[in-house]
MIMAR-920272 format. One line per 5 residues: number of its first residue (from 0); their letters; for each residue x, y, z of N, C-alpha, C. Coordinates in steps of 0.2 Angstrom, whole numbers, m for minus. Example, Ala and Ser with C-alpha at 12.3 -4.5 7.8 and 13.67 -1.06 7.14 Angstrom:
2
0) as) 66/m28/39/62/m22/39/66/m16/39 | 64/m11/35/68/m5/36/64/0/39 $
***
This chain:
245
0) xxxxx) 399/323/678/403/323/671/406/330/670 | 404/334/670/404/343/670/411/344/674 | 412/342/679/418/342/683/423/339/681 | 422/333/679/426/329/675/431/333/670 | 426/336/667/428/340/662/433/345/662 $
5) xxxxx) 431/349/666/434/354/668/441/352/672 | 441/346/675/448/347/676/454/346/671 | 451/344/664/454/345/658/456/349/654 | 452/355/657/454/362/654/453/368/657 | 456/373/655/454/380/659/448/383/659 $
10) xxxxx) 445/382/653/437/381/650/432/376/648 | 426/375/652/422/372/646/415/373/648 | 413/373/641/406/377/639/400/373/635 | 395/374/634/390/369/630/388/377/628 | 388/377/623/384/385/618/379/380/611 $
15) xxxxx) 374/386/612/369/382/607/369/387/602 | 364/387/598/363/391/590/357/391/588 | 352/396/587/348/394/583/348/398/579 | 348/395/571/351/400/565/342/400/561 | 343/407/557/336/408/554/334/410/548 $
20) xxxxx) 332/410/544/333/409/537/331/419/536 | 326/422/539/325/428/539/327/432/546 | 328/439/544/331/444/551/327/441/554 | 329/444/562/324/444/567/322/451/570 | 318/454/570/314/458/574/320/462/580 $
25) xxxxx) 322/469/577/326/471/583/323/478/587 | 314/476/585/312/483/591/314/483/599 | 317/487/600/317/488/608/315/485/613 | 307/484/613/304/484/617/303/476/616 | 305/474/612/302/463/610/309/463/613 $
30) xxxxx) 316/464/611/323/464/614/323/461/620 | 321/466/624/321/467/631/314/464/634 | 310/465/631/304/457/634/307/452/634 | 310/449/628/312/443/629/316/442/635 | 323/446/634/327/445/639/325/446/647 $
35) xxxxx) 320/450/647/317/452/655/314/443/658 | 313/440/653/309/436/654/314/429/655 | 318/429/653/325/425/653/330/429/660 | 330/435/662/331/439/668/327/435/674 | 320/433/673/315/433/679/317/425/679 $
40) xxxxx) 320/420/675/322/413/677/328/413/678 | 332/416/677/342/416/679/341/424/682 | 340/426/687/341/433/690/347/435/691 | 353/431/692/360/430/690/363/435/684 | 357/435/680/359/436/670/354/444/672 $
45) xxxxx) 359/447/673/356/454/675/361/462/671 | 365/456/667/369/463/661/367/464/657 | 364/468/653/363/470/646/368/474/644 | 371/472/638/376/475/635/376/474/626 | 379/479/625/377/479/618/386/479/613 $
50) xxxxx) 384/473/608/389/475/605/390/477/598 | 396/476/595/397/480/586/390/477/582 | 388/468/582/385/465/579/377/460/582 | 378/462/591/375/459/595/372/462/601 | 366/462/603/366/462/612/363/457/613 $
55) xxxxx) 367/458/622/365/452/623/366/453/633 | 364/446/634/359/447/642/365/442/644 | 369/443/650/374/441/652/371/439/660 | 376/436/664/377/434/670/382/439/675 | 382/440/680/385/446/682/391/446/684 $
60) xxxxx) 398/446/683/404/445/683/406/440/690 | 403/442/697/403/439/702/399/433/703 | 395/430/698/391/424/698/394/419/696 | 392/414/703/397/406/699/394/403/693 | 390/402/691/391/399/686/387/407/679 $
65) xxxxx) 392/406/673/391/411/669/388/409/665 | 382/411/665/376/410/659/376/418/654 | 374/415/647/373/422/644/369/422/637 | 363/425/635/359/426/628/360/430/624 | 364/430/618/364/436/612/358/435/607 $
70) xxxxx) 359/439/605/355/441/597/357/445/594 | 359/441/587/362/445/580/355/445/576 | 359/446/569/353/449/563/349/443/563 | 349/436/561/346/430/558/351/425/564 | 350/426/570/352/420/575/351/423/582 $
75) xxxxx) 349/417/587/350/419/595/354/413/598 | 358/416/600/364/410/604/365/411/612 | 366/405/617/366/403/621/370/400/623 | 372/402/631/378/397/632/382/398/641 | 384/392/642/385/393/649/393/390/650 $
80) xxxxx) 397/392/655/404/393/653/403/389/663 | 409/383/662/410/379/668/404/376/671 | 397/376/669/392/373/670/394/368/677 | 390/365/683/393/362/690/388/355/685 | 384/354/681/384/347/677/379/349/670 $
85) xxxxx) 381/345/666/379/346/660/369/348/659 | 366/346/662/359/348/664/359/355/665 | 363/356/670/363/365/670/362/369/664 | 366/370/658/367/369/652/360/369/648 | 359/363/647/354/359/643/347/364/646 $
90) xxxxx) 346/365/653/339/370/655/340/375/653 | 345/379/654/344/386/648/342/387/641 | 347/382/637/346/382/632/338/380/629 | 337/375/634/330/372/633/325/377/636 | 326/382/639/323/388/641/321/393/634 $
95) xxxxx) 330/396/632/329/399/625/325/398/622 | 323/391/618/322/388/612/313/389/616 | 310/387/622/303/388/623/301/397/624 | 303/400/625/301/407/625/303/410/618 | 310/409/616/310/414/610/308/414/605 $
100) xxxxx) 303/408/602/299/407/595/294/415/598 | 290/415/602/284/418/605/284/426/607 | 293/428/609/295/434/609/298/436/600 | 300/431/597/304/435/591/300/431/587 | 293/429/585/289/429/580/290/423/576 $
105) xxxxx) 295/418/578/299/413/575/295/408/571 | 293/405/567/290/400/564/294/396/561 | 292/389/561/297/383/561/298/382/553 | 295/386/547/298/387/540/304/393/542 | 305/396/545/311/401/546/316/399/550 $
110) xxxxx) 316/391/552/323/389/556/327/387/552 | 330/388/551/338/386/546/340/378/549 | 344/380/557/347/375/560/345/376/568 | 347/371/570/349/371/577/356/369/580 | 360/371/583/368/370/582/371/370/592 $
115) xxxxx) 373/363/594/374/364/598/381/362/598 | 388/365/604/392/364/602/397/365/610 | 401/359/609/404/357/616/411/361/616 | 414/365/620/420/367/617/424/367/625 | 430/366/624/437/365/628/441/370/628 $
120) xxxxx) 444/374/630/449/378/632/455/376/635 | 460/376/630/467/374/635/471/379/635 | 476/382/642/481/386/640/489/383/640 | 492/388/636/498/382/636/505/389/636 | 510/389/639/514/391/638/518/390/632 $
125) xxxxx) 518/387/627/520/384/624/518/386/615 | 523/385/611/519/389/603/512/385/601 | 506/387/603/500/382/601/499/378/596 | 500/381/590/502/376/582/508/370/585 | 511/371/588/518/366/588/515/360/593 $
130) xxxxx) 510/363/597/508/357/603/501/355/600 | 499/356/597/492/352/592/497/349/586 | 502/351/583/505/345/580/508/342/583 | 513/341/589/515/335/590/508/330/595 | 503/333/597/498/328/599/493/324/594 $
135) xxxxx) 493/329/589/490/325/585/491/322/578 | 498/326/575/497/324/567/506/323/570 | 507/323/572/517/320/572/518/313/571 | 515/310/574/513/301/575/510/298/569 | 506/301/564/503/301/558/507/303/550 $
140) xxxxx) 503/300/545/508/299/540/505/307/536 | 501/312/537/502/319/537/508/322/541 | 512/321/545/518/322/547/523/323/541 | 524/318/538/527/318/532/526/324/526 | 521/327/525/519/333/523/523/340/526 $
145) xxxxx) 525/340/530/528/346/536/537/343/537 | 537/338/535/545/335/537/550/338/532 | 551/345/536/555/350/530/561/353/534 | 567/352/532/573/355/535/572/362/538 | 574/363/544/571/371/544/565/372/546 $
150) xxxxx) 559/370/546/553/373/544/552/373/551 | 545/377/551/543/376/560/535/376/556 | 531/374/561/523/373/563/522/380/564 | 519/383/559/515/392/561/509/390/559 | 504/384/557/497/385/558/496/376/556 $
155) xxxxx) 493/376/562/489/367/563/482/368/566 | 477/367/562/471/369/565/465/365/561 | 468/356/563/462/353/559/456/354/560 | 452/352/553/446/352/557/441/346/551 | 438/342/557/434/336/552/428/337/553 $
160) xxxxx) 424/335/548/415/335/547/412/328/545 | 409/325/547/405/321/544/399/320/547 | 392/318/544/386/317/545/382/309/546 | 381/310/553/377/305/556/369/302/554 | 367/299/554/361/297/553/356/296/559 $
165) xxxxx) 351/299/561/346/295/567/340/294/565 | 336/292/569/329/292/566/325/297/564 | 326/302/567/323/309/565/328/312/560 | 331/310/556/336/313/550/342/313/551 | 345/318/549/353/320/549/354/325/553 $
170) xxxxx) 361/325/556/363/328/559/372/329/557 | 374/333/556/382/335/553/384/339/559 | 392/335/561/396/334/566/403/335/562 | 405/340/567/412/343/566/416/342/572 | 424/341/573/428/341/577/434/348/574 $
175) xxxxx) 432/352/579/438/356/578/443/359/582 | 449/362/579/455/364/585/458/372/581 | 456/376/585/456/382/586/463/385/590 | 470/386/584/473/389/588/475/397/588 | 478/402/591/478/409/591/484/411/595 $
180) xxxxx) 485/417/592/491/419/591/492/425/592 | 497/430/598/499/439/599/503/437/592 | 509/431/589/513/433/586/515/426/585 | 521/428/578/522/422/574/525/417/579 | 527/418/583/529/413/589/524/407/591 $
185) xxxxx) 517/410/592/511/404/590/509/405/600 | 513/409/603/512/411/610/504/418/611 | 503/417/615/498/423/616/492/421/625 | 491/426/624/487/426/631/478/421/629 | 477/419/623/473/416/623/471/410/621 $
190) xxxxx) 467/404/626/467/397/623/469/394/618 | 471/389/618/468/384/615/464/382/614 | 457/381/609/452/379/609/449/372/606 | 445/369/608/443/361/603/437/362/605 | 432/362/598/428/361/597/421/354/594 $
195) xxxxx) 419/353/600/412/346/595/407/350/593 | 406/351/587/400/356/585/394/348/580 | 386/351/584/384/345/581/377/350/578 | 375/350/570/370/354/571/366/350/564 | 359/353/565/353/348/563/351/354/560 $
200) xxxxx) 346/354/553/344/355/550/340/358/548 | 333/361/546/326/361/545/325/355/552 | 323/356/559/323/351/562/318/351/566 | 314/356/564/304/355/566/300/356/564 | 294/354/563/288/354/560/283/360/563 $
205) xxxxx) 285/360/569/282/364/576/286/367/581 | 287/375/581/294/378/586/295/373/594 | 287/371/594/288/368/602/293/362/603 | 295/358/597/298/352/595/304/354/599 | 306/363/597/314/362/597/317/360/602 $
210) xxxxx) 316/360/610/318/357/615/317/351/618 | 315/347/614/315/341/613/321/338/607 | 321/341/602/327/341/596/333/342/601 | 335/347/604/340/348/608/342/342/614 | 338/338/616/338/333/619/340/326/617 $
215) xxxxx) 336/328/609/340/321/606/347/325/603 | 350/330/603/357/330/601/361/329/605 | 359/333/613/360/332/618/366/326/620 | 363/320/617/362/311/619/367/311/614 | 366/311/608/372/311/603/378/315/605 $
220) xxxxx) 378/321/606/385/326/608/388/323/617 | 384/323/620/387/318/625/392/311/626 | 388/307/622/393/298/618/400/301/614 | 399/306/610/405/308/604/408/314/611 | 407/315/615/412/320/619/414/314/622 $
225) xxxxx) 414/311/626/415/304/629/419/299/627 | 419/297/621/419/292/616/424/295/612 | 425/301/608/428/303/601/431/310/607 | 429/313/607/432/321/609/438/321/614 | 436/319/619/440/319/625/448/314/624 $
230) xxxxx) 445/308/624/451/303/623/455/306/614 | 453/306/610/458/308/604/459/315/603 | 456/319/606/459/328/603/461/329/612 | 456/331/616/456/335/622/462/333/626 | 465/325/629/469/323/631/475/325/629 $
235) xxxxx) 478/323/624/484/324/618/485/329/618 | 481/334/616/484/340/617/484/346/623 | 481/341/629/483/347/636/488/342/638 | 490/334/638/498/332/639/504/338/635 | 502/338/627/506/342/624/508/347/626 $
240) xxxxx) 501/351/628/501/358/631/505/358/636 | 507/353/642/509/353/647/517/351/651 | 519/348/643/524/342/643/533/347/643 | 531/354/640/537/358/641/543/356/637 | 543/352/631/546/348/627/546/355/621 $
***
């Protein structure tokens, strides 16, 4: 399915979240345990690099598949870019969530959220607001809204939320389209982005639950990528992207 994917876009990624209600611990020495130890299962993941707000344990420029772990102040994120099948993915991530409770002191009254999130990259020679309206909102009666003599699309960048129910609780799910810009022209050297973000709440009783809770979102984000994302946003607008219109 991962394959699939990608011949849909220039990019695609499954990035995960775990947000925390208190900082996390930035001694040196816990840092770098953790991440040695996420080195010693992805030997690949051999950069340490530090930035303005994060460091974080990458995959080495030359490695086919790019895996990578940061840490900011009250979060650790994850995430792997053109995955060879969505499992690939889901074993990191489900790696994260079993060692870093243990390395970064973590207890399950300090999780906020768990935040897993599908996202697509498309590039387009074309003004990117102008090709996300005509794929998605031209044909619709928000068109009518922008149906101005003169005017041009300089920013379309819906984004919808709503809240699902399972048997383990709530989970709130967004659909978003991300566009970017060198210049009011709406052109630039960087993607297109469409975003499924699906993130769950206070969502364990026990840190150990958390890669199991990732599996059950796992199963949800896969049906709505399949189902809702791909055929109504990602399609329409890499035709759009493509169409030279």
């Amino acid at each position: 399915m991962a394959e699939s994917y990608r011949a849909l876009c220039s990019d695609f990624y499954i990035n995960q979240k775990l947000s925390l209600k208190l900082d996390l611990p930035r001694e040196r020495q816990t840092v770098l345990d953790l991440f040695d130890r996420v080195r010693r299962q992805y030997p690949a993941m051999s950069q340490f690099r530090r930035y303005k707000d994060e460091v974080a344990l990458e995959s080495e420029p030359s490695a086919d598949q790019n895996r990578w772990v940061a840490i900011r102040t009250n979060n650790i994120r994850a995430g792997m870019v053109n995955p060879e099948s969505l499992a690939d993915a889901y074993t990191l991530h489900a790696h994260v969530l079993d060692v870093a409770p243990f390395f970064l002191s973590i207890s399950p009254l300090d999780v906020d959220y768990l935040e897993l999130l599908y996202g697509f990259d498309i590039q387009t020679e074309r003004g990117q607001d102008e090709v996300v309206y005509e794929a998605i909102i031209a044909q619709t009666p928000l068109a009518g809204l922008l149906d101005v003599a003169d005017a041009r699309i300089s920013d379309c960048q819906p984004l919808f939320g709503m809240t699902l129910k399972d048997a383990a609780g709530e989970i709130e799910v967004s659909y978003e389209v991300k566009t970017r810009s060198s210049g009011r022209g709406g052109r630039g050297d960087e993607p297109i982005s469409i975003y499924l973000t699906l993130r769950k709440f206070s969502p364990v009783t026990e840190v150990r639950q958390l890669p199991e809770v990732l599996t059950q979102m796992s199963r949800l984000g896969e049906d709505l990528v399949e189902s809702r994302l791909v055929p109504h946003l990602v399609v329409p607008i890499r035709d759009a992207a493509g169409s030279g219109r």
